[in-house]
N, C-alpha and C positions, 0 to 999 in steps of 0.2 A: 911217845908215839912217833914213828915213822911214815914215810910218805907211803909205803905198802900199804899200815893200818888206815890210813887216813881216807887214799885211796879207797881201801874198802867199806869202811865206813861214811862214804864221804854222804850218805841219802839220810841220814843221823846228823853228822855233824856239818853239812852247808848250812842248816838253820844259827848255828853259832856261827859261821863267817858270815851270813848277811847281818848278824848283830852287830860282827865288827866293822864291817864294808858294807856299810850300809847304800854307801849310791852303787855295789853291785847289784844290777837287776837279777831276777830268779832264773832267765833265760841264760845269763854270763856265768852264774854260778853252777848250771845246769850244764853249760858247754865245759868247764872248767874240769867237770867232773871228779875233782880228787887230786889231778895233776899238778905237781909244783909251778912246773913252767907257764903252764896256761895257766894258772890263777896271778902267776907274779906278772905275766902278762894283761889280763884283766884287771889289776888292781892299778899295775902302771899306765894304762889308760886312761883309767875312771878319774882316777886322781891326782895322774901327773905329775907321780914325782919320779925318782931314778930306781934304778933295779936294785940300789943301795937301799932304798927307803922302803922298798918294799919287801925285801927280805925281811928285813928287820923287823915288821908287822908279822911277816910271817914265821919270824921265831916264836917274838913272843905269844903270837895265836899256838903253836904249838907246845910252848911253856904251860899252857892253864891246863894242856891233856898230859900232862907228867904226874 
């Protein structure tokens, strides 16, 4: 899955990233809306680590829709 599908999908599949980001609030993941940037941004907030560590969450979150 691509960030296009993802994007489109994303009112399906935010309830599977707050499973995985869990201290994303509904509000963050609502702003985030589907977008790379802004979720790699929200997740590098919430949790503090580097844009390295947070990609990498967000491969493998898109690995389990392959």
């Amino acid at each position: 899955m691509n960030w296009e599908q993802i994007e489109g999908s994303w009112a399906e599949l935010k309830g599977k990233a707050k499973q995985k980001w869990g201290k994303l609030t509904d509000d963050e993941l609502e702003a985030a809306g589907g977008k790379k940037e802004e979720l790699l941004g929200q997740i590098r907030r919430r949790y503090g680590i580097t844009r390295e560590g947070a990609e990498k969450q967000l491969d493998e979150f898109l690995k389990a829709f392959k």
